[in-house]
Structure formats: C-alpha cells, structure tokens
TORDRENKE-519561 format. One record per residue: residue in three letters; x, y, z of N, C-alpha, C in turn. Coordinates in steps of 0.2 Angstrom, whole numbers, padded with zeros to 4 digits. Example, Ala and Ser with C-alpha at 12.3 -4.5 7.8 and 13.67 -1.06 7.14 Angstrom:
<rs>
R  resn    nc1    nc2    nc3   cac1   cac2   cac3    cc1    cc2    cc3
R   Ala   0066  -0028   0039   0062  -0022   0039   0066  -0016   0039
R   Ser   0064  -0011   0035   0068  -0005   0036   0064   0000   0039
</rs>
This chain:
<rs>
R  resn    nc1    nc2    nc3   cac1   cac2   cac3    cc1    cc2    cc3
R   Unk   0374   0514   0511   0376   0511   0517   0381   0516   0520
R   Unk   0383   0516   0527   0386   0521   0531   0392   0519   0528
R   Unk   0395   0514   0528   0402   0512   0527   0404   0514   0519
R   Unk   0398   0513   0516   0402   0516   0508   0403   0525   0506
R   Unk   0399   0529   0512   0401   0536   0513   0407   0536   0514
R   Unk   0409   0531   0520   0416   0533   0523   0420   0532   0519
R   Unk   0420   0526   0514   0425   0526   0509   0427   0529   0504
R   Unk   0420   0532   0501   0420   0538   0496   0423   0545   0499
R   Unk   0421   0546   0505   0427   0550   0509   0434   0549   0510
R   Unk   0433   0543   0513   0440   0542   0517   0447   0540   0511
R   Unk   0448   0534   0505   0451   0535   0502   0454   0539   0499
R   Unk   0449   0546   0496   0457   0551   0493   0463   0551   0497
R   Unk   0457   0555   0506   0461   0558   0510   0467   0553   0512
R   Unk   0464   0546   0514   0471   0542   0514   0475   0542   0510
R   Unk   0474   0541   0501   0479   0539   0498   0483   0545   0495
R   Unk   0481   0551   0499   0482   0559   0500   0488   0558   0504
R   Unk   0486   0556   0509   0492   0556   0515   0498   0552   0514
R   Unk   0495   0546   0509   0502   0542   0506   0507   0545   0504
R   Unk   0503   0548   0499   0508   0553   0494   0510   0557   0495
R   Unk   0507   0560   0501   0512   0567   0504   0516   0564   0508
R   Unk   0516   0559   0513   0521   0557   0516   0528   0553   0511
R   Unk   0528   0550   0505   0529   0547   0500   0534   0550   0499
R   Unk   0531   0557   0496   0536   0564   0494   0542   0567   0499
R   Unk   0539   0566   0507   0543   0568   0511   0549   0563   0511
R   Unk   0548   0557   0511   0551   0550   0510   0556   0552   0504
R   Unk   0551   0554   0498   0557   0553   0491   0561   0557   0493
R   Unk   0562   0568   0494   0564   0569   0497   0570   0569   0501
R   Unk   0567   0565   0506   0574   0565   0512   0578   0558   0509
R   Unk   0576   0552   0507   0578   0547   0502   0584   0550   0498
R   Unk   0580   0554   0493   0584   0556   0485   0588   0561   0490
R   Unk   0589   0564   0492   0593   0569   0495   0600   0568   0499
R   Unk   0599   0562   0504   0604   0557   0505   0608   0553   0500
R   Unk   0604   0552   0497   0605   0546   0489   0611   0549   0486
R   Unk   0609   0556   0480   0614   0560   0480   0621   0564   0485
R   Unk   0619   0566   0490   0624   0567   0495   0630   0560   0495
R   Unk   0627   0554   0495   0631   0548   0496   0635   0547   0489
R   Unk   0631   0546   0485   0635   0546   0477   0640   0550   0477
R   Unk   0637   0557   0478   0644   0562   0477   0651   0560   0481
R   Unk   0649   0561   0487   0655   0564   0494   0657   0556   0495
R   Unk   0651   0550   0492   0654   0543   0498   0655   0546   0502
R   Unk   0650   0547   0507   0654   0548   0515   0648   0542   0518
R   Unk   0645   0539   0517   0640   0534   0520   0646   0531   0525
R   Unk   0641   0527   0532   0646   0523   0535   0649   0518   0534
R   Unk   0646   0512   0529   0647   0505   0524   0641   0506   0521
R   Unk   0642   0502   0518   0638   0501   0511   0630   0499   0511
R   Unk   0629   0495   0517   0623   0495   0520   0618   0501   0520
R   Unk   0622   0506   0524   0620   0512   0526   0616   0515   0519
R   Unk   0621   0514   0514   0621   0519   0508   0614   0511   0502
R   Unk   0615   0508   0503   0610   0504   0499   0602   0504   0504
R   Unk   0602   0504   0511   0596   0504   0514   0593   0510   0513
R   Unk   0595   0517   0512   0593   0521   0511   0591   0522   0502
R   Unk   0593   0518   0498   0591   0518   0494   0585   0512   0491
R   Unk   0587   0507   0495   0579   0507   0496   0571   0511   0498
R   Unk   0573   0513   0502   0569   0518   0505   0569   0522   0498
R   Unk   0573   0524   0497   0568   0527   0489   0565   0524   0485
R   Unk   0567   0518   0484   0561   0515   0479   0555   0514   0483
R   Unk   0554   0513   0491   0550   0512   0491   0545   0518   0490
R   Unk   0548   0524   0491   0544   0529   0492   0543   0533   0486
R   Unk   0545   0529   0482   0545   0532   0472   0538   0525   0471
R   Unk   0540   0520   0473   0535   0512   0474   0525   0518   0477
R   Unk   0526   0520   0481   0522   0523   0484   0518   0531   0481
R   Unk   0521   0533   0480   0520   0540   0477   0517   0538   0469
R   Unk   0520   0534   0466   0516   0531   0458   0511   0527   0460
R   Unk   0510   0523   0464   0505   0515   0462   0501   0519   0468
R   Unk   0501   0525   0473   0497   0527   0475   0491   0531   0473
R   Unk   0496   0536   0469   0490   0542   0464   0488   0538   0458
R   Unk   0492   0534   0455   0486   0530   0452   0481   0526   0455
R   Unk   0483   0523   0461   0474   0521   0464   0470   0525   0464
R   Unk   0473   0532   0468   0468   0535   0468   0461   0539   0464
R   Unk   0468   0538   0458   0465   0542   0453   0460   0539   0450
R   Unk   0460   0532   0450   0456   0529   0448   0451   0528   0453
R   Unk   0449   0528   0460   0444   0527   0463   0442   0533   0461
R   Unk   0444   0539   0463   0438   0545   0460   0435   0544   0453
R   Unk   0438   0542   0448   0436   0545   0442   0435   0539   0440
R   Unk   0435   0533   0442   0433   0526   0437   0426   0525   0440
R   Unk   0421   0528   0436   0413   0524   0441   0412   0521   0443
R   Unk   0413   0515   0438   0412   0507   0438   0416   0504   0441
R   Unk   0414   0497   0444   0418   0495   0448   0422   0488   0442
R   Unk   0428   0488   0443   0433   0485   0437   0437   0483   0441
R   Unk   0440   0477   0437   0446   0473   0440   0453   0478   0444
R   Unk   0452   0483   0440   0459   0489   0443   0456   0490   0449
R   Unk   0450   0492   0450   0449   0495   0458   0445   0490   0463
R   Unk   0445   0485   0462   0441   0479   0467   0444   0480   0472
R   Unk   0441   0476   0478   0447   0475   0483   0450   0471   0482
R   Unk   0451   0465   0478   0457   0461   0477   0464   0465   0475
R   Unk   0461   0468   0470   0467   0472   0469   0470   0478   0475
R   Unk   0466   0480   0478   0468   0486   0484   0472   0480   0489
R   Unk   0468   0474   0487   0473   0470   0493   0479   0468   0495
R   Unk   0478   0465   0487   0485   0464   0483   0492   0469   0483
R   Unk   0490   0475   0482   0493   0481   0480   0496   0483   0490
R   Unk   0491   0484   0494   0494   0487   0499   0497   0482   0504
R   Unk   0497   0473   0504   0500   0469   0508   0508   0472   0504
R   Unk   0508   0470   0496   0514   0473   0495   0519   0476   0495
R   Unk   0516   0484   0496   0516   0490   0499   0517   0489   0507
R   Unk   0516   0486   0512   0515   0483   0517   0522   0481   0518
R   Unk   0523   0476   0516   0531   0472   0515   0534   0476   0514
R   Unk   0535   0480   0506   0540   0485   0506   0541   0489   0512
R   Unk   0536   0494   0514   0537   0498   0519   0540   0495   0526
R   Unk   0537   0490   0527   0541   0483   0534   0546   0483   0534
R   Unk   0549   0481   0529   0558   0481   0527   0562   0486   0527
R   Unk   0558   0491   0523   0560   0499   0523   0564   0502   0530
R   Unk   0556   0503   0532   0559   0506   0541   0560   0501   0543
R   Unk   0561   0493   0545   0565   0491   0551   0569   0491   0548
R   Unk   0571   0491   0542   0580   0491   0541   0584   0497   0542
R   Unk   0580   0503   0543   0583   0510   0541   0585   0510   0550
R   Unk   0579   0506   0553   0580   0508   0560   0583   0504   0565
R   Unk   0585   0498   0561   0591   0493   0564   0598   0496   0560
R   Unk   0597   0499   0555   0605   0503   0555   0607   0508   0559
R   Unk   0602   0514   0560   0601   0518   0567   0602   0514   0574
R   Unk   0599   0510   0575   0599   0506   0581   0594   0511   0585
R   Unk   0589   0511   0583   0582   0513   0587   0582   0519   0583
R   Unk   0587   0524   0584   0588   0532   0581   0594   0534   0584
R   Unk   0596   0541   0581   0602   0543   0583   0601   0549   0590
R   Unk   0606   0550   0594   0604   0553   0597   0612   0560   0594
R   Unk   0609   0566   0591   0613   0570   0585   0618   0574   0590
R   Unk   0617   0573   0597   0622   0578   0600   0628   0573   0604
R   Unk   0626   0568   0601   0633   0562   0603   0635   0556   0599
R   Unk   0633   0558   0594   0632   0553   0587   0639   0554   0586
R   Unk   0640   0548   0582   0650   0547   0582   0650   0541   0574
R   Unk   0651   0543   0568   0652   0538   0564   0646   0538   0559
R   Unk   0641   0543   0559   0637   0544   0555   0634   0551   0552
R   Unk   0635   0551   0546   0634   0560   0543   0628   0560   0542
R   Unk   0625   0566   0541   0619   0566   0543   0613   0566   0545
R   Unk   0614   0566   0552   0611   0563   0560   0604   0567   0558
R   Unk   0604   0572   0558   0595   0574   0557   0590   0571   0552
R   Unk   0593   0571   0545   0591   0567   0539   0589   0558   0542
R   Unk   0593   0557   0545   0593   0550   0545   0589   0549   0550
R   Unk   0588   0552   0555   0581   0552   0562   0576   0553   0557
R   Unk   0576   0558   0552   0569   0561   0550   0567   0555   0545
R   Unk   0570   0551   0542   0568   0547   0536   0566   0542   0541
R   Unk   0568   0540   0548   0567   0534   0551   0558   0535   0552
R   Unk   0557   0542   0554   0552   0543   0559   0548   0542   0553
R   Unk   0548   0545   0546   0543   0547   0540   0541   0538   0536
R   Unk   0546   0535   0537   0548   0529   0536   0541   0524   0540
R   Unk   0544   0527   0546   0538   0522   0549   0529   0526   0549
R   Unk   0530   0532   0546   0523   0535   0548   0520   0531   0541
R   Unk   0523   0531   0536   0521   0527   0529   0519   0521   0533
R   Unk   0521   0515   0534   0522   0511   0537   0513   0510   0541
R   Unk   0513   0513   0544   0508   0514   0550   0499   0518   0545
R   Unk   0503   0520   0539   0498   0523   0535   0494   0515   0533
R   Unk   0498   0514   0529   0497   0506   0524   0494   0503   0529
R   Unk   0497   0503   0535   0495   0497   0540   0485   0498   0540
R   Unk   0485   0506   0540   0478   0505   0543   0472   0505   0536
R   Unk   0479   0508   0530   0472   0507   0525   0471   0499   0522
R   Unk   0476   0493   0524   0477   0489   0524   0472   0486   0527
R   Unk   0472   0489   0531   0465   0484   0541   0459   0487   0537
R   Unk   0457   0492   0533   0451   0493   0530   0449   0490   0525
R   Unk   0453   0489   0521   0453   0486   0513   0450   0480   0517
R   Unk   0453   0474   0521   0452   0469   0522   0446   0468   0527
R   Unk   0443   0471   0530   0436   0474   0533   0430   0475   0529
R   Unk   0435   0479   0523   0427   0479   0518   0428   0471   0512
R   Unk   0432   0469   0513   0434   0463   0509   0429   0457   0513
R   Unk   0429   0459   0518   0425   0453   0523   0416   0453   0522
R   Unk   0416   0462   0523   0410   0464   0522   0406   0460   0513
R   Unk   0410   0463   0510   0409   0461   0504   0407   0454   0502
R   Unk   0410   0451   0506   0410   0443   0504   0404   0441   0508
R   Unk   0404   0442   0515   0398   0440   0518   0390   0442   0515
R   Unk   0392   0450   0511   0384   0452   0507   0383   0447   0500
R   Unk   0387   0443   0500   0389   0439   0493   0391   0443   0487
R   Unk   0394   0450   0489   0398   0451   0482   0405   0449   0477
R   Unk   0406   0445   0483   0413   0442   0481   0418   0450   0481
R   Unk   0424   0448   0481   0430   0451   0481   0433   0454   0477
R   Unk   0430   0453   0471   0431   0457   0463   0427   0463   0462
R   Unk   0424   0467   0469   0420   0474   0468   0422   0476   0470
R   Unk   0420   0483   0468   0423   0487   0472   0422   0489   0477
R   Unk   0425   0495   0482   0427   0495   0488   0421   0498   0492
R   Unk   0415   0503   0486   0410   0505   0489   0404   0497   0484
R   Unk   0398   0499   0486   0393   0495   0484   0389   0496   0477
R   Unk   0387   0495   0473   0382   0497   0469   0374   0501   0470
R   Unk   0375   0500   0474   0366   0497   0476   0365   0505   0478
</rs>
C-alpha cells in the first residue's frame, strides 16, 4: 500500500526531527537551568521552574523518541511496543507535555521578548530561542500525532484493530 511506503519512510525522518529539535531544547533548557542554579539571577521562581520543565520535556522526548524509533526500524514484527495504540498513547502525552511546555514558556515571555528593550529578564536571546524551539517540538508531535491517528482509523476500518502496526503485513 502507498500509505505504508510513506510510513516506512516518513517515521525515522520525523522521529529524527524530534530528536534533533529535542536536543536543541535540552541544550538551551540545560544551559539556562545551570546559569539559574549558579548565579540565581532568574526573574521569580516561575521563571526558573518553567524552564525546567522544559527540560524534562525535552529529555521526555529525546529518550522515549529514539527508542520508538529504534524500534520501528529494527523490530520487524508488529508487537505491542510499536502498535498504534502505543504511538498513540506515547504522542498524545508527549502532546500535553509539549502544550504546557511552550504555552507556559510563552505566557512567561508574554508572546516573546523583544532583546533591545527588555527590562527584568536575563537572557533575552536564550529565552526567545527556547520559546521558538518550544513550539517547533510542539507543532512536530502535533503532526506526527494527526498521522498516527489517520493510520489508526485506516487500520480499524481494514479490520486490523489498533494493536498493529503502523505499516500493514500483507
């Protein structure tokens, strides 16, 4: 079928793109995190715990990613690790994470900063970049998300049920 090409395609390079973006995340996340610990110079406490969720999420992402991956490539058979129920499961939660992640990162910025009149926040570049990287994760999961649940529909409607995998046997 056309649609299981694209998925034996198209998954690595998405769950490639999580992971690279994931990294950028941990990254600007862990880098801030540290800065904050040492110096305390965060605005309140808000500031300095919203970006550390942002690392978990992007530590959340970066492992539970490369292991799906690694398992769609290399696991043949279709097993309860790589059904769609689990990809479903896996990225609505990953979804939520992300949800929370950037809207809070970007209700503490207030949309974003703009760095040449910023007044009360250290790290004006850092803190734009994580908002932007924030949301591109965000916008990734969203669409590997709208797919999982496309072939979830497809699946069910061939009568495979929801427990196969994401390409078909046949």
């Amino acid at each position: 079928m056309v649609l299981d090409t694209h998925i034996r395609r198209g998954h690595p390079i998405l769950f490639s793109l999580l992971i690279l973006f994931g990294i950028i995340v941990l990254s600007l996340s862990a880098w801030l995190t540290a800065r904050f610990d040492r110096f305390h110079d965060y605005t309140d406490l808000s500031e300095r715990d919203r970006v550390r969720f942002t690392l978990f999420a992007s530590i959340w992402t970066v492992v539970t990613a490369a292991l799906f991956g690694a398992l769609f490539v290399f696991h043949s058979t279709s097993s309860a690790i790589t059904s769609i129920i689990s990809h479903v499961v896996w990225l609505v939660l990953t979804w939520i994470i992300w949800t929370a992640s950037a809207a809070a990162v970007t209700e503490m910025l207030g949309g974003g900063l703009n760095c040449n009149d910023v007044t009360g926040f250290n790290y004006c570049g850092q803190l734009n970049a994580l908002e932007a990287f924030a949301w591109i994760e965000w916008i990734l999961t969203t669409f590997a998300l709208l797919v999982v649940l496309i072939c979830a529909i497809i699946a069910g409607r061939r009568g495979e049920g929801y427990r196969g995998g994401l390409v078909s046997q046949y």
